[in-house]
Structure formats: C-alpha cells, structure tokens
PyMOL commands that place a pseudoatom at each C-alpha (Angstrom):
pseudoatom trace, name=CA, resn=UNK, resi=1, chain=A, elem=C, hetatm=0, pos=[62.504, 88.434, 66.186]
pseudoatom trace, name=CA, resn=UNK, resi=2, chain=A, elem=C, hetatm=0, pos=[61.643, 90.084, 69.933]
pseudoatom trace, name=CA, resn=UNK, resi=3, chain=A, elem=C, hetatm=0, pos=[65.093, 88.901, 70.614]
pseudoatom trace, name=CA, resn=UNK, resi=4, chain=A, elem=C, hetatm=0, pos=[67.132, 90.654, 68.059]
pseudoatom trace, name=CA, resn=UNK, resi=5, chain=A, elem=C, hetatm=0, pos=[65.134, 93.722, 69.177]
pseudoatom trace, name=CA, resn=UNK, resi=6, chain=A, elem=C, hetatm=0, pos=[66.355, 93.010, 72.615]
pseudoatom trace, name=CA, resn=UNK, resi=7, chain=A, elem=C, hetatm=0, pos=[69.449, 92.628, 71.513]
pseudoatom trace, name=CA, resn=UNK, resi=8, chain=A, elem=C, hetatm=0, pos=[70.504, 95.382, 69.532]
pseudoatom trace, name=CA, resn=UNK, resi=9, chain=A, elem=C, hetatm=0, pos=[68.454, 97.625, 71.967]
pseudoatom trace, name=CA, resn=UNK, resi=10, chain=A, elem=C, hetatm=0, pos=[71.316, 96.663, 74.843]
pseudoatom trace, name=CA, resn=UNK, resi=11, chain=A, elem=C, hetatm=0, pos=[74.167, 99.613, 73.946]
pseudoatom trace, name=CA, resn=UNK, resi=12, chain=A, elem=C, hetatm=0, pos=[77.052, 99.654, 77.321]
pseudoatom trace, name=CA, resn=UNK, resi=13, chain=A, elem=C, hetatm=0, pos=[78.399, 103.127, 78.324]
pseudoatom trace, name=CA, resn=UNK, resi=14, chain=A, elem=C, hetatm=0, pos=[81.807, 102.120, 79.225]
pseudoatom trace, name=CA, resn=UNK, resi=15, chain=A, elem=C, hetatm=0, pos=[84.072, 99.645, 77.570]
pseudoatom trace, name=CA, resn=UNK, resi=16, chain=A, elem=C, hetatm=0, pos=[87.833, 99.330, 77.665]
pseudoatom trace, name=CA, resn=UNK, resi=17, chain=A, elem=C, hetatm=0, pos=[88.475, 99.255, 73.538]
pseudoatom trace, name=CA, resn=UNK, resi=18, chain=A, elem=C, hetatm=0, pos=[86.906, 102.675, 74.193]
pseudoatom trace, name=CA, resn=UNK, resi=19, chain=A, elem=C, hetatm=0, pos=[88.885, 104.278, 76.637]
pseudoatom trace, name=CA, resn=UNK, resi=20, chain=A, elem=C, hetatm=0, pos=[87.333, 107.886, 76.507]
pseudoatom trace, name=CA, resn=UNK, resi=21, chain=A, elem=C, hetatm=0, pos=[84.322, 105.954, 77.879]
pseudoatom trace, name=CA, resn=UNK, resi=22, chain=A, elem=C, hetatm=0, pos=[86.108, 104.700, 81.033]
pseudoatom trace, name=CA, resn=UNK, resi=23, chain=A, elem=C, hetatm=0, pos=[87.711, 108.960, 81.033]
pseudoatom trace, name=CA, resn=UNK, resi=24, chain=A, elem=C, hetatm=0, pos=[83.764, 110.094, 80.820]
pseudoatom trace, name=CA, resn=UNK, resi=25, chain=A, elem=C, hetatm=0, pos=[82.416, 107.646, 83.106]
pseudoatom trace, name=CA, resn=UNK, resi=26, chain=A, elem=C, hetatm=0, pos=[85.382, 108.856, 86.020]
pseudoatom trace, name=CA, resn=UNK, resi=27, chain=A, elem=C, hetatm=0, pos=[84.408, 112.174, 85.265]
pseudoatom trace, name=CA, resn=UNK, resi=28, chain=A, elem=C, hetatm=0, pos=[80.555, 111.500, 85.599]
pseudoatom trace, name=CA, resn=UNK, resi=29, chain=A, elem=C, hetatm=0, pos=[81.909, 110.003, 89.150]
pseudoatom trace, name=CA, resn=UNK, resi=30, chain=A, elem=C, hetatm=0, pos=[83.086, 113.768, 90.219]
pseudoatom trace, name=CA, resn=UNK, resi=31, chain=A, elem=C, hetatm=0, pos=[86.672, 112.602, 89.689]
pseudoatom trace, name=CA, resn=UNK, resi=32, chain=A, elem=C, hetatm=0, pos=[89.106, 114.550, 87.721]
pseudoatom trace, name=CA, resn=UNK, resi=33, chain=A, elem=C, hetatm=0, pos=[90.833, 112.248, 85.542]
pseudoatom trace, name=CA, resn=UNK, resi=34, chain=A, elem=C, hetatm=0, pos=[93.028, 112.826, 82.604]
pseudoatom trace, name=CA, resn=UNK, resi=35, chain=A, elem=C, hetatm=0, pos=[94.051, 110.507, 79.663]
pseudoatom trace, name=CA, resn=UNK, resi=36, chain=A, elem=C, hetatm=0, pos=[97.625, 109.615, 78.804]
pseudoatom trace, name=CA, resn=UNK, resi=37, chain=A, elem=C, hetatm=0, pos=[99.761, 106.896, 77.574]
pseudoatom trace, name=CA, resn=UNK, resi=38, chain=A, elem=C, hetatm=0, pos=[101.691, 104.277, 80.182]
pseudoatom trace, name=CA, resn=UNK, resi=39, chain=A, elem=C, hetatm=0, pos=[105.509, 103.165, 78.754]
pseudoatom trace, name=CA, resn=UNK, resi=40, chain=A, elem=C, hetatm=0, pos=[103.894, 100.828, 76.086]
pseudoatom trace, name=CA, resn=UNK, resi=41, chain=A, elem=C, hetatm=0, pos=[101.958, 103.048, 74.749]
pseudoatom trace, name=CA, resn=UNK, resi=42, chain=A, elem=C, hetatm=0, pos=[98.797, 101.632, 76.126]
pseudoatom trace, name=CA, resn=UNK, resi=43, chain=A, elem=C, hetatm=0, pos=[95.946, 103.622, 77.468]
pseudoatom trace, name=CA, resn=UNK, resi=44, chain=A, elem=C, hetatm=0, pos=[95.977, 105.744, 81.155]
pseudoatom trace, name=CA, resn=UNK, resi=45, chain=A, elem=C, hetatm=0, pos=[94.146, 107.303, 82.980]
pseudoatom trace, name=CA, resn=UNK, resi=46, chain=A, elem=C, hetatm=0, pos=[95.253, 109.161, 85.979]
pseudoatom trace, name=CA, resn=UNK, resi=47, chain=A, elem=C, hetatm=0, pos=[93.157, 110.417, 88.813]
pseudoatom trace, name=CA, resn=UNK, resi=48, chain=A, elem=C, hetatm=0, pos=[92.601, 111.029, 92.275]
pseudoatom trace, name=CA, resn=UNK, resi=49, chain=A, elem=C, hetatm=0, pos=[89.826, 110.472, 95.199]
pseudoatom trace, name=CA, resn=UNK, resi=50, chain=A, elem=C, hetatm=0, pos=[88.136, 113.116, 96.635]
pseudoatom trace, name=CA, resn=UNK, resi=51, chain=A, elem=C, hetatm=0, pos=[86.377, 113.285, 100.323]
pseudoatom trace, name=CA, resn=UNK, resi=52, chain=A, elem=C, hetatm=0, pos=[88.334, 111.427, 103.162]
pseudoatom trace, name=CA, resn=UNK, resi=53, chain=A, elem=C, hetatm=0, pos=[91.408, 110.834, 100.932]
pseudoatom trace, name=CA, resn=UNK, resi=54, chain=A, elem=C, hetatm=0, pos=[92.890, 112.778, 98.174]
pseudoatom trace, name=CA, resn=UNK, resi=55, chain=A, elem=C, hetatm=0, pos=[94.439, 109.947, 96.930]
pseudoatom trace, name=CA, resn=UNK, resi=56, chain=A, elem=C, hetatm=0, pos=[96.031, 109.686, 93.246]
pseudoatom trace, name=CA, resn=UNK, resi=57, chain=A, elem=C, hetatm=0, pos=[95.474, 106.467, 91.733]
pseudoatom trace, name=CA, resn=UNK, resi=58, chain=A, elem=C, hetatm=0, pos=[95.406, 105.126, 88.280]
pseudoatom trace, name=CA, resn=UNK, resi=59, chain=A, elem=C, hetatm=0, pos=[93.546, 103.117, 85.467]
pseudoatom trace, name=CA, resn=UNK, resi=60, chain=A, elem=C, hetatm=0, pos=[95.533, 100.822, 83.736]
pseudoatom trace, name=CA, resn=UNK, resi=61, chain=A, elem=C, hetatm=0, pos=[94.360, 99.221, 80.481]
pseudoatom trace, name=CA, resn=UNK, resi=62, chain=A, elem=C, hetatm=0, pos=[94.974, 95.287, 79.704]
pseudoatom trace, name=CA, resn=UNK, resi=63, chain=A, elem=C, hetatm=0, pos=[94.649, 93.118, 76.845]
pseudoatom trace, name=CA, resn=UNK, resi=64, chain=A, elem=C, hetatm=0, pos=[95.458, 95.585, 74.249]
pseudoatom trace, name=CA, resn=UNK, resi=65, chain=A, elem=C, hetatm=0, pos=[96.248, 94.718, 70.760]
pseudoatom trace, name=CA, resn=UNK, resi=66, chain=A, elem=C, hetatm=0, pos=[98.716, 97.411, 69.278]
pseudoatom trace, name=CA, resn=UNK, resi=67, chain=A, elem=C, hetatm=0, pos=[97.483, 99.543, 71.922]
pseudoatom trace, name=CA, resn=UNK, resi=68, chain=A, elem=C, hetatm=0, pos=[93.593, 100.199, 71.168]
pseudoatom trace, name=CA, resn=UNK, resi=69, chain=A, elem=C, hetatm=0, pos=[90.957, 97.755, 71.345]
pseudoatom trace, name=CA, resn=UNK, resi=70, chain=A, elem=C, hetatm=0, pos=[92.033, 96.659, 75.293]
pseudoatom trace, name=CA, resn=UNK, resi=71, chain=A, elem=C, hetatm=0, pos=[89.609, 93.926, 76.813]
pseudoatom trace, name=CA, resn=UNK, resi=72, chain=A, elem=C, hetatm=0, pos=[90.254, 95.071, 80.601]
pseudoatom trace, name=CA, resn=UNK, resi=73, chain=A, elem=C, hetatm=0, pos=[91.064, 97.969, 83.474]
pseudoatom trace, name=CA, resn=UNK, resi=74, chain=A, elem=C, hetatm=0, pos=[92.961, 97.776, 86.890]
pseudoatom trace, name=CA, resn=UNK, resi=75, chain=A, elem=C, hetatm=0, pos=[92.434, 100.848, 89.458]
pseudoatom trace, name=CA, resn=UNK, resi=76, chain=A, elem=C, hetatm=0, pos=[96.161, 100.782, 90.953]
pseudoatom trace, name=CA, resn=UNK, resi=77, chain=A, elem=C, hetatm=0, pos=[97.636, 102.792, 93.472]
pseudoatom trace, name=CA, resn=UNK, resi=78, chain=A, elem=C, hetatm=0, pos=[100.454, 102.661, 95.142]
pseudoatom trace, name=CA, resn=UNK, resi=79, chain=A, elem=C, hetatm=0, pos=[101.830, 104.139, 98.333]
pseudoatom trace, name=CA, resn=UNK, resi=80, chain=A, elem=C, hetatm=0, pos=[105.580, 105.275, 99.772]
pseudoatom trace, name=CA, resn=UNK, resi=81, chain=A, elem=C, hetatm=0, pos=[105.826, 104.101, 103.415]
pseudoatom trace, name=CA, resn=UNK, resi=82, chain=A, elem=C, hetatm=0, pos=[108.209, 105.469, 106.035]
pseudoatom trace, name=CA, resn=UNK, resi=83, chain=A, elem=C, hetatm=0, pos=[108.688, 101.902, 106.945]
pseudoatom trace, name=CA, resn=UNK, resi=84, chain=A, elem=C, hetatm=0, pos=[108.415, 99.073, 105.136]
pseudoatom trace, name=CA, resn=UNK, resi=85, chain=A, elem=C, hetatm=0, pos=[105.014, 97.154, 105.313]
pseudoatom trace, name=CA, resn=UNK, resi=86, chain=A, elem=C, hetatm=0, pos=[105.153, 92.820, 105.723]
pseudoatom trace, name=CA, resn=UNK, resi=87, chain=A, elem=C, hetatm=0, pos=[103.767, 90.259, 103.310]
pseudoatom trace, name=CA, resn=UNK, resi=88, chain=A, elem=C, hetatm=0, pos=[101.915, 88.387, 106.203]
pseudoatom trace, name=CA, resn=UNK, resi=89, chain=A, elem=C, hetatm=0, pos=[99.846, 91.911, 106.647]
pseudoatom trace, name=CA, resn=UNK, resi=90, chain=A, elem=C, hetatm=0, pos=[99.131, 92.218, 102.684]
pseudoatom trace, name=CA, resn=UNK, resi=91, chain=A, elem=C, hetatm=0, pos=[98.548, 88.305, 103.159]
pseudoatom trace, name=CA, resn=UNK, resi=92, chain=A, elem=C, hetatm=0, pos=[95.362, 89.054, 105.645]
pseudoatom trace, name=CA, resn=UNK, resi=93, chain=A, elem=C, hetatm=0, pos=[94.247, 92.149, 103.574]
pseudoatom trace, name=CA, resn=UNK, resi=94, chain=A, elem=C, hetatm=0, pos=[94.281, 89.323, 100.541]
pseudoatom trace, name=CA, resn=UNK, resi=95, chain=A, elem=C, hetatm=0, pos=[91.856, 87.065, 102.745]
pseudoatom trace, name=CA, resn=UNK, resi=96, chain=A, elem=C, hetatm=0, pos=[89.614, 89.470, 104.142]
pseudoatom trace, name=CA, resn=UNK, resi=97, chain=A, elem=C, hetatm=0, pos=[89.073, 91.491, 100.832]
pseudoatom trace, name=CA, resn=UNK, resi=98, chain=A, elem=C, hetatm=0, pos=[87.030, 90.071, 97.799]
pseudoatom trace, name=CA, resn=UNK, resi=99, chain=A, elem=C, hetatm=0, pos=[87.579, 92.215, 95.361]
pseudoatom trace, name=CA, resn=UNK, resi=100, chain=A, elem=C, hetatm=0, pos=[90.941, 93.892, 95.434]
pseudoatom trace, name=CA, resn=UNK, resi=101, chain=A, elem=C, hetatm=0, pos=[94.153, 92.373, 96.236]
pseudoatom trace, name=CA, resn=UNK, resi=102, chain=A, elem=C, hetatm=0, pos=[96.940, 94.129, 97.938]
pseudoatom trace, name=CA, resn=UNK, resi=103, chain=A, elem=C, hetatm=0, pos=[100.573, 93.595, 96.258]
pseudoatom trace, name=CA, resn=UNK, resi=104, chain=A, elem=C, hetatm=0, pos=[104.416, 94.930, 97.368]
pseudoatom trace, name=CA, resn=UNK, resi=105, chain=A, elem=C, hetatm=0, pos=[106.910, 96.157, 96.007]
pseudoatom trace, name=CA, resn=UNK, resi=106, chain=A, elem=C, hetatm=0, pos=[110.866, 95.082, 96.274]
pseudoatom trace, name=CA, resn=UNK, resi=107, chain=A, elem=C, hetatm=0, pos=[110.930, 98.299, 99.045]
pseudoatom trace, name=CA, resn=UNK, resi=108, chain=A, elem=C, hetatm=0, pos=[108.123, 96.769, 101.272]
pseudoatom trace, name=CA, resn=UNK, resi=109, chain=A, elem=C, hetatm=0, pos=[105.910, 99.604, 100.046]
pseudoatom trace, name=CA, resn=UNK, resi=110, chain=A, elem=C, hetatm=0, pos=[102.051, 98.351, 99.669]
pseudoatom trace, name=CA, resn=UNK, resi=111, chain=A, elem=C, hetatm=0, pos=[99.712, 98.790, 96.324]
pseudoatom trace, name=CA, resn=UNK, resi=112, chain=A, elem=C, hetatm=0, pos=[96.342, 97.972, 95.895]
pseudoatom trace, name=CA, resn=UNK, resi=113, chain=A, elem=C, hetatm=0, pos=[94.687, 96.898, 92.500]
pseudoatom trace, name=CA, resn=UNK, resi=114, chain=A, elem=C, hetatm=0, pos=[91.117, 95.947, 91.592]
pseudoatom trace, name=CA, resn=UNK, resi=115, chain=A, elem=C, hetatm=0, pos=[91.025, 94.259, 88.025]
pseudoatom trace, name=CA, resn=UNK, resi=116, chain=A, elem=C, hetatm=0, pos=[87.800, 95.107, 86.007]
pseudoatom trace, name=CA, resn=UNK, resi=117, chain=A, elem=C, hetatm=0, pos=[86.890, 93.178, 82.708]
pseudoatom trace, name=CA, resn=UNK, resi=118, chain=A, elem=C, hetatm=0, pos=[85.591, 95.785, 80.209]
pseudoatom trace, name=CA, resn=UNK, resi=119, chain=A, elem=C, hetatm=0, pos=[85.497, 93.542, 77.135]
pseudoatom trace, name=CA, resn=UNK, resi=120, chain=A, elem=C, hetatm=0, pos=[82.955, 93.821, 74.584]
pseudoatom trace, name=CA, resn=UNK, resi=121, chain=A, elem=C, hetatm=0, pos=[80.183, 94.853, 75.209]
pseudoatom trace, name=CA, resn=UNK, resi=122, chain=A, elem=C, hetatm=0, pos=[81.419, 96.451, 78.073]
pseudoatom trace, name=CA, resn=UNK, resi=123, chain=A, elem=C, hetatm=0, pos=[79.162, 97.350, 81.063]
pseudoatom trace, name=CA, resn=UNK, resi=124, chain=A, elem=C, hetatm=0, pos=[76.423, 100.223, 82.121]
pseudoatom trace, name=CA, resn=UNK, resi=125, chain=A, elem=C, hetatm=0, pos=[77.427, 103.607, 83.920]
pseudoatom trace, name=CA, resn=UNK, resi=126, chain=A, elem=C, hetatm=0, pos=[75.026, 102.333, 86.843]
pseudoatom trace, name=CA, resn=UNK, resi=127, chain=A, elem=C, hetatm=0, pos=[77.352, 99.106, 87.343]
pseudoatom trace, name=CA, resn=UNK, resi=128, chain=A, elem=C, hetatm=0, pos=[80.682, 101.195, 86.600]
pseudoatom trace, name=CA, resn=UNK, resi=129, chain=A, elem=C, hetatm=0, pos=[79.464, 103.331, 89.164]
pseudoatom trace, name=CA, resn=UNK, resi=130, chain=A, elem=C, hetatm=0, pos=[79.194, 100.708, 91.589]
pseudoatom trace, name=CA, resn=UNK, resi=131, chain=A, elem=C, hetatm=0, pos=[82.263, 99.239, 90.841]
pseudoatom trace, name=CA, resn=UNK, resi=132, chain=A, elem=C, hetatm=0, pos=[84.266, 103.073, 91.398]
pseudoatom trace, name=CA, resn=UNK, resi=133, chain=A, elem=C, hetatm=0, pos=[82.511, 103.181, 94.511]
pseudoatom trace, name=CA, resn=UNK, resi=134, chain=A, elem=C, hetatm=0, pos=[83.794, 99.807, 95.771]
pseudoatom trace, name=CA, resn=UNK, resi=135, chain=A, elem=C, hetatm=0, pos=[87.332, 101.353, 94.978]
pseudoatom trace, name=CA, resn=UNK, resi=136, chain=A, elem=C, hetatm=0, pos=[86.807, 104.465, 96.837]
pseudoatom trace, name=CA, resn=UNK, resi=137, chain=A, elem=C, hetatm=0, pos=[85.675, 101.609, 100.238]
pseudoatom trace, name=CA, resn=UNK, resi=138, chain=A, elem=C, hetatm=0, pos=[88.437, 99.935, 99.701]
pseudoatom trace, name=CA, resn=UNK, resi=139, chain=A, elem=C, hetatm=0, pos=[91.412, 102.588, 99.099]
pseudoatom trace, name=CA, resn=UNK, resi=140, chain=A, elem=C, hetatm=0, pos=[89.440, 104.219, 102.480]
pseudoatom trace, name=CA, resn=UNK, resi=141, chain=A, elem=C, hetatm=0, pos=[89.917, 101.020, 104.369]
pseudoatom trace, name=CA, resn=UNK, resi=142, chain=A, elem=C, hetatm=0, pos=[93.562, 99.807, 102.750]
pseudoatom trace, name=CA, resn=UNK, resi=143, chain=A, elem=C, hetatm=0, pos=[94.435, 103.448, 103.974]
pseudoatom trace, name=CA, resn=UNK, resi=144, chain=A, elem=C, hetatm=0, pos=[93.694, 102.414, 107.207]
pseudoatom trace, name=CA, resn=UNK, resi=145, chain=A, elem=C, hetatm=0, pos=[94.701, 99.341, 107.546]
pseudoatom trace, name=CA, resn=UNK, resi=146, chain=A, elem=C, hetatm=0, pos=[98.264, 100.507, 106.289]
pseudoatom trace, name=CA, resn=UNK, resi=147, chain=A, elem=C, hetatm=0, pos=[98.461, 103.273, 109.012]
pseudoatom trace, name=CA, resn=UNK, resi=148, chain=A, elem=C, hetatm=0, pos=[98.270, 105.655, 106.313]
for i in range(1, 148): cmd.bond("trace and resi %d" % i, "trace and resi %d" % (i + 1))
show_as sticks, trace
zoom trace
C-alpha cells in the first residue's frame, strides 16, 4: 500500500504527449519560445539562446501518433556557413561529445541535435532544466568549434 502512495504521489512537469509542458518549461528557462506546427503537422517549438549566443534553435517532436501523444524531443539547430564545413570535423565533434551529435547537410553546412526521450511519465523541471542547460554548453562550444 506505501507503494501505490509513492506511486501516484510521482506527477512529471514536462512530457512530450504534452507539448505546452515542454513550451512552459523553455519559458521557465528565460527562453522565449513559441508553439507551432512542423510540415507534418507535428508539434514545434521555436526558440532562441540568450547570453553569449542569440542563437535560434528548435524543438522537434518524435514518435507522434496522428500528431499528439509524441514519445520524444530533439533541440536542432542548424547553421549557414560561408564555407562549407568537412565530415572528418563533425566526425571528431561526434567522438568528443556525449550527448549531442553533429550532422551535415548536402551544402556542407553543420547542425547539431540532442535527442531527449519525454515518454510517459515524462521527467521533472529540475532534470529538464539540466538537460536545456547542457544544450546551451554545447551550442556555446559547437559555435566555436565551427568558427562561428
């Protein structure tokens, strides 16, 4: 019986079948963020950094059924580069970063992307916190490393 108490006593502040929570929880972070809708109708949220960069960025929702109830978020962002940037350099950002993975696109321009599983029952504002802050290291560092 102490269990079930437990249990039903655990409520999480942001989950991804509830994306007004993930909205809030951005906001809470001093980020101003704004919902919309990517070209499948799925959840978006678009933002930017503040502080050192003032980079936009967004929140992509994943494992959606019929476009609510998504299991999942990526933080993407993608840059434009005056020249084009090499695999072998996203390659070593890939081997020296845990948690984010740095992509390219067909123009040699870099992205970052952190996935972030959300699924039921979702996670506490203290860890989402956490995990917005390890963006905000990493887009700081990527920027760097890119010569950004």
């Amino acid at each position: 019986m102490a269990l079930s108490c437990w249990a039903g006593a655990a409520s999480a502040d942001v989950i991804a079948s509830d994306p007004d929570t993930v909205l809030k929880a951005l906001r809470a972070e001093g980020l101003a963020a704004t919902m919309e809708t990517d070209d499948l109708g799925d959840p978006k949220i678009v933002t930017h950094l503040t502080g050192k960069s003032n980079t936009e960025f967004s929140v992509l929702f994943y494992g959606c059924t019929d476009n609510t109830d998504c299991s999942s978020i990526q933080f993407y962002v993608a840059y434009d580069m005056p020249d084009p940037v090499t695999a072998l350099k996203m390659n070593q950002w890939n081997r020296e970063w845990l948690f984010t993975k740095a992509t390219l696109d067909d123009e040699g321009d870099p992205g970052l992307e952190m996935d972030v599983i959300l699924a039921d029952p979702g996670v506490d504002d203290k860890l989402f916190a956490t995990t917005v802050d390890l963006w905000r290291q990493s887009i700081d560092a990527f920027e760097d490393f890119i010569d950004w």
